[in-house]
N, CA, C and O atoms as a GROMACS GRO file, in nm:
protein
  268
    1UNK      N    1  -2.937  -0.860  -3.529
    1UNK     CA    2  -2.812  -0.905  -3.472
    1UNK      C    3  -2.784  -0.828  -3.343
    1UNK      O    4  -2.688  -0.751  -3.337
    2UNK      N    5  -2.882  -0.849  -3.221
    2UNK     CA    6  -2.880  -0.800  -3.092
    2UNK      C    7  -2.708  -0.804  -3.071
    2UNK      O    8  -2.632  -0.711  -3.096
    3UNK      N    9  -2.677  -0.914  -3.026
    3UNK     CA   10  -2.595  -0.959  -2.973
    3UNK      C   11  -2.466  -0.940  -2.995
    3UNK      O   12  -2.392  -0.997  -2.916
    4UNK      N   13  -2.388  -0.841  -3.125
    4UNK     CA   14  -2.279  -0.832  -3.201
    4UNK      C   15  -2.221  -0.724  -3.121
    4UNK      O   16  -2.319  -0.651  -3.104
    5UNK      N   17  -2.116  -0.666  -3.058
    5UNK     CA   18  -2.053  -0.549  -3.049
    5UNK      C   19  -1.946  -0.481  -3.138
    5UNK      O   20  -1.894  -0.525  -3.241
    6UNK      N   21  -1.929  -0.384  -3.086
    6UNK     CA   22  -1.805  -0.298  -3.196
    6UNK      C   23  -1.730  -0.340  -3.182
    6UNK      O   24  -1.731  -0.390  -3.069
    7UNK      N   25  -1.603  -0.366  -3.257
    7UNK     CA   26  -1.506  -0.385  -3.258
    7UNK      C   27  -1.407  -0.270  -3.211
    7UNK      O   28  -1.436  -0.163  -3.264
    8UNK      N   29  -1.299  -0.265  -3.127
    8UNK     CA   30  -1.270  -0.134  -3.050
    8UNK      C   31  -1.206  -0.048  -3.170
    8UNK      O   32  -1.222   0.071  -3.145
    9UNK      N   33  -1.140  -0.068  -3.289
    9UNK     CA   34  -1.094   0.013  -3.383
    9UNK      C   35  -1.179   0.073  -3.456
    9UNK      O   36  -1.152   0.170  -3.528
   10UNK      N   37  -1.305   0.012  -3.443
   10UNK     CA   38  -1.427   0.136  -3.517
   10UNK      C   39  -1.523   0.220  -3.373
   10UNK      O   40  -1.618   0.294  -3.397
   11UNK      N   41  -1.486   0.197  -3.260
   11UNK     CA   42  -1.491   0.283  -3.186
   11UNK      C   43  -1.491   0.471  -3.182
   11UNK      O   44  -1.436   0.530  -3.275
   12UNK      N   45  -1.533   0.521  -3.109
   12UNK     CA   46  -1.476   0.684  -3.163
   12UNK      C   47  -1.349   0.672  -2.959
   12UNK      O   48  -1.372   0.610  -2.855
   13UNK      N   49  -1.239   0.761  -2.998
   13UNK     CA   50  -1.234   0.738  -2.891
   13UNK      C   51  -1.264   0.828  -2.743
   13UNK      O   52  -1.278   0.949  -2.759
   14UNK      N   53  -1.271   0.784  -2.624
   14UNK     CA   54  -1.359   0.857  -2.517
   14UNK      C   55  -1.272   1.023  -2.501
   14UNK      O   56  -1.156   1.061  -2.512
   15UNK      N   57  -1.406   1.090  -2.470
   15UNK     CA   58  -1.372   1.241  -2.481
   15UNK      C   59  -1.306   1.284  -2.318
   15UNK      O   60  -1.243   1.386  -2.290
   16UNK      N   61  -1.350   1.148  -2.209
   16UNK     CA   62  -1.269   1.192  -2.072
   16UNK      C   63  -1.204   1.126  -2.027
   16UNK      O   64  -1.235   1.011  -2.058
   17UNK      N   65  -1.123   1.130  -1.967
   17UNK     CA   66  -1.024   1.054  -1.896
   17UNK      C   67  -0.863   1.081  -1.904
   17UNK      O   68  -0.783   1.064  -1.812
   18UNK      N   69  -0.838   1.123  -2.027
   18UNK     CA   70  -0.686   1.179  -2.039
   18UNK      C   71  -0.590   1.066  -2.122
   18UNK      O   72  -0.621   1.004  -2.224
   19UNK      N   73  -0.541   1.064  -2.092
   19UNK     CA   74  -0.450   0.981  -2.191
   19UNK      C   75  -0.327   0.925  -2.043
   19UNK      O   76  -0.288   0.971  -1.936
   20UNK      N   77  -0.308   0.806  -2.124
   20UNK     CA   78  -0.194   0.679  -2.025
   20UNK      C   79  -0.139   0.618  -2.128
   20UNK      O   80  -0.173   0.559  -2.231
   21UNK      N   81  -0.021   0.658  -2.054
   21UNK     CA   82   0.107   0.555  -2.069
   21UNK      C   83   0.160   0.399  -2.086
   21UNK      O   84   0.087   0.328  -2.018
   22UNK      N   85   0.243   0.335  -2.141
   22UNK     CA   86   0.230   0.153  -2.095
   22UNK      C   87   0.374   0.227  -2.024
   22UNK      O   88   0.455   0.308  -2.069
   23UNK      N   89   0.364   0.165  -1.907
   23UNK     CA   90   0.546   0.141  -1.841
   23UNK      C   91   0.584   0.030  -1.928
   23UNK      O   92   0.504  -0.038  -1.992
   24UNK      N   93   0.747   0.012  -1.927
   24UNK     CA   94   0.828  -0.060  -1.938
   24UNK      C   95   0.738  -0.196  -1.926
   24UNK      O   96   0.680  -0.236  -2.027
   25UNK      N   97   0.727  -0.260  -1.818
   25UNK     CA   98   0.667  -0.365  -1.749
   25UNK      C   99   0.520  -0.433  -1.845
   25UNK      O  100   0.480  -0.550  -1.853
   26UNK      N  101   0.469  -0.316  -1.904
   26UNK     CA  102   0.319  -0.349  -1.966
   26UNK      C  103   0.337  -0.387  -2.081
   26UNK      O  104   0.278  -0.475  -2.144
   27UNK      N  105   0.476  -0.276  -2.131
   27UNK     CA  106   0.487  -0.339  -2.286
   27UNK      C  107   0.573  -0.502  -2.269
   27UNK      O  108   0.563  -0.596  -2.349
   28UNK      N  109   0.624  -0.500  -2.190
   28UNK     CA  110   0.706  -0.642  -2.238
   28UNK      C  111   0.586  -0.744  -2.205
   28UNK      O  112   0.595  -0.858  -2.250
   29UNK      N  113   0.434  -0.695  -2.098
   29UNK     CA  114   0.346  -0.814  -2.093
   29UNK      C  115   0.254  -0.819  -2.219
   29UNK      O  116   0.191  -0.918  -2.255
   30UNK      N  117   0.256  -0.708  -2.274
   30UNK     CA  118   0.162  -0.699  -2.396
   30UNK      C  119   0.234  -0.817  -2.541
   30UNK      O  120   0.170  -0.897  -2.609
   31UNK      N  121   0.395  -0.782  -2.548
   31UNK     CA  122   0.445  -0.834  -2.633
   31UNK      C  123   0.441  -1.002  -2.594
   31UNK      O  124   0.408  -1.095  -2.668
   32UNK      N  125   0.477  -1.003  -2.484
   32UNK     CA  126   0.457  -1.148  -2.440
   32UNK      C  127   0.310  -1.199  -2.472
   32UNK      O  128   0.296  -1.321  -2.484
   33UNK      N  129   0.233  -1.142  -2.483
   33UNK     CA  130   0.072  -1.160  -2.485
   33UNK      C  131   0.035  -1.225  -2.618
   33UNK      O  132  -0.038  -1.322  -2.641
   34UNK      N  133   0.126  -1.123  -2.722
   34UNK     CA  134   0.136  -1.112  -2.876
   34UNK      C  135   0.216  -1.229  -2.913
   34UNK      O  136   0.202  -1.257  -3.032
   35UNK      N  137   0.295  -1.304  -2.849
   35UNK     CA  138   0.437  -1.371  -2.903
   35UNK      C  139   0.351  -1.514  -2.845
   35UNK      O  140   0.396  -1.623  -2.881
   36UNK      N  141   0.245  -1.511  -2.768
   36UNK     CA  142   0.181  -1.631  -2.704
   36UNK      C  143   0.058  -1.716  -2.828
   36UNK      O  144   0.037  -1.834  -2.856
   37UNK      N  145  -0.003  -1.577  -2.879
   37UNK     CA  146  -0.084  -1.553  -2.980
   37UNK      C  147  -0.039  -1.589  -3.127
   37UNK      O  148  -0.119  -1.606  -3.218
   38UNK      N  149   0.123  -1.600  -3.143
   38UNK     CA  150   0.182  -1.627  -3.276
   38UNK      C  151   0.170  -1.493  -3.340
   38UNK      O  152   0.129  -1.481  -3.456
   39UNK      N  153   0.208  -1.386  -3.261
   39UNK     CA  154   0.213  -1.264  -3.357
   39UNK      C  155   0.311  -1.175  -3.295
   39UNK      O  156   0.304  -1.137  -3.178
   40UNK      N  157   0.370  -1.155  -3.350
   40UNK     CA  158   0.551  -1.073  -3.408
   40UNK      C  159   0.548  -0.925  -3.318
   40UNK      O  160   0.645  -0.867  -3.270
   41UNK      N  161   0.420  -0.888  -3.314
   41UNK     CA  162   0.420  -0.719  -3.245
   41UNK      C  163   0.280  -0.776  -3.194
   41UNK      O  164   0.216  -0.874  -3.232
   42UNK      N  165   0.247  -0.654  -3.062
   42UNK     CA  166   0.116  -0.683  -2.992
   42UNK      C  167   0.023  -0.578  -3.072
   42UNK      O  168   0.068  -0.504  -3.160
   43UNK      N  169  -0.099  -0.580  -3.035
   43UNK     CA  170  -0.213  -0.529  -3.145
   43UNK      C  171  -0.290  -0.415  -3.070
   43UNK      O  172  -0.273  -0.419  -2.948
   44UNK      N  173  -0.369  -0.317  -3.114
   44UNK     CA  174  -0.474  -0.267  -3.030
   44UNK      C  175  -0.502  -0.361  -2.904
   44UNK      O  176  -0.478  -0.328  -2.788
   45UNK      N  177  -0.559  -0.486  -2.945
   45UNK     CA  178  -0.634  -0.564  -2.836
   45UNK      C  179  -0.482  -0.568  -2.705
   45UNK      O  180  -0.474  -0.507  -2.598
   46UNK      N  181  -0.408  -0.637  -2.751
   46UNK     CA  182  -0.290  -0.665  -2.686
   46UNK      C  183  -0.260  -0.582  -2.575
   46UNK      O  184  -0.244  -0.615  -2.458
   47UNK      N  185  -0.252  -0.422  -2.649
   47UNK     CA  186  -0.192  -0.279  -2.577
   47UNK      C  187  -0.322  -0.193  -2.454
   47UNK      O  188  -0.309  -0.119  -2.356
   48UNK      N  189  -0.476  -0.271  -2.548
   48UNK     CA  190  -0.548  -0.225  -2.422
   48UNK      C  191  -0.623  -0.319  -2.320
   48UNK      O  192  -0.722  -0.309  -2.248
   49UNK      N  193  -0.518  -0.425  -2.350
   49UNK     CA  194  -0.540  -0.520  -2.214
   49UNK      C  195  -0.444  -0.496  -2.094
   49UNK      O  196  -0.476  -0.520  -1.978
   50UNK      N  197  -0.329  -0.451  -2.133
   50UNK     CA  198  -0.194  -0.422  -2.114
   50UNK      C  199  -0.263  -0.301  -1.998
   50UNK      O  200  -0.259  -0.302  -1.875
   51UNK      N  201  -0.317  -0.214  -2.083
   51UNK     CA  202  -0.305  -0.107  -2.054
   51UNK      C  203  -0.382  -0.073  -1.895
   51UNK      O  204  -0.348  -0.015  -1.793
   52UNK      N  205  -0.520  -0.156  -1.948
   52UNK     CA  206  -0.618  -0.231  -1.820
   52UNK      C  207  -0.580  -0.300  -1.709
   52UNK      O  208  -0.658  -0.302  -1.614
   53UNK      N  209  -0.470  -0.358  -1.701
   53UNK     CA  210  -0.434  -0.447  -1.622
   53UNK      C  211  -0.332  -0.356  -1.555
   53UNK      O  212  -0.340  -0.376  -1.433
   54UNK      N  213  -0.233  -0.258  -1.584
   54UNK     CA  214  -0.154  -0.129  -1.516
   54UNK      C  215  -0.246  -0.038  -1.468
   54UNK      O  216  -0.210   0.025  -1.369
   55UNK      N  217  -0.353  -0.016  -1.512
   55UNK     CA  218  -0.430   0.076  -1.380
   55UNK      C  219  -0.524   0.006  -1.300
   55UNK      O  220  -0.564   0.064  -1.199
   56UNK      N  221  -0.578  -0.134  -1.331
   56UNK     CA  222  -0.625  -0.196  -1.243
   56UNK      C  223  -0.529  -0.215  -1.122
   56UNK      O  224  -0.580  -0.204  -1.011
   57UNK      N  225  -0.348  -0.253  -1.133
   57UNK     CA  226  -0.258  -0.282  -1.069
   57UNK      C  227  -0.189  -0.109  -0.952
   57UNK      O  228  -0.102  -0.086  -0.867
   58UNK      N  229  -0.326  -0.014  -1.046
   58UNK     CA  230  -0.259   0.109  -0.957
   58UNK      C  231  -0.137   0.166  -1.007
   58UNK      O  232  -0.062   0.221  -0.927
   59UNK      N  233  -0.106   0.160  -1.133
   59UNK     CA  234  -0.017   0.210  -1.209
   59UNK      C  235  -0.030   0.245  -1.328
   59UNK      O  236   0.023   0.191  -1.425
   60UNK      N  237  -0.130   0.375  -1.327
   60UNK     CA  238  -0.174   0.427  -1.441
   60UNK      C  239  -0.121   0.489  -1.542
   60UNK      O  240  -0.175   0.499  -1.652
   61UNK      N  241   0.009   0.543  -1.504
   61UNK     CA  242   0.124   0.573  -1.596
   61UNK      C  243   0.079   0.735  -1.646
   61UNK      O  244   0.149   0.797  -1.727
   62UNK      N  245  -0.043   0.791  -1.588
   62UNK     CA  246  -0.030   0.954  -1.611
   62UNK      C  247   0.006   1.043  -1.566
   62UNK      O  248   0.017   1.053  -1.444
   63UNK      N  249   0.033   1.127  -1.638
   63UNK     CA  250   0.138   1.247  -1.616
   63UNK      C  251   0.055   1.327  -1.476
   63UNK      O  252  -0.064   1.361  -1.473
   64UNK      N  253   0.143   1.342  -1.383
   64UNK     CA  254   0.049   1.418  -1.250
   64UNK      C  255  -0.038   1.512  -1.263
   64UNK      O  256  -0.125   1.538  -1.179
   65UNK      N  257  -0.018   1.577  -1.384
   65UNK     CA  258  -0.146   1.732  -1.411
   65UNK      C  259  -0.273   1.653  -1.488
   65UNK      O  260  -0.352   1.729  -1.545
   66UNK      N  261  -0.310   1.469  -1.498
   66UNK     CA  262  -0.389   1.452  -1.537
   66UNK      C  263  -0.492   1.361  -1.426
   66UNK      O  264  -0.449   1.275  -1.349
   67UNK      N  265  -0.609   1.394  -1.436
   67UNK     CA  266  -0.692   1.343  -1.271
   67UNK      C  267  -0.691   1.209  -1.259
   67UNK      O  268  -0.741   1.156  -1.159
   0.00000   0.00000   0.00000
């Protein structure tokens, strides 16, 4: 089964990069994302699309002492 990947919750998670924030703005697109989907709260998937799309947009949401 070449072709199968992980699923991101059995992932380990990455040892660099630091940790980010959702602004205001990400969570209401994540929930909107979730409420499009027929589901009540947004999910892992939901929060790291969310999350992808605020630092692709240049709004990474980390704290300034992180690179």
């Amino acid at each position: 089964m070449a072709g199968q990947r992980i699923p991101p919750w059995r992932k380990p998670r990455p040892k660099t990069g630091g940790s980010a924030k959702l602004t205001p703005a990400s969570i209401a697109w994540a929930r909107a994302r979730a409420q499009a989907a027929n589901r009540r709260y947004p999910n892992l998937v939901d929060n790291m699309a969310a999350l992808r799309r605020q630092i692709e947009a240049g709004q990474d949401g980390r704290a300034p002492d992180h690179p």
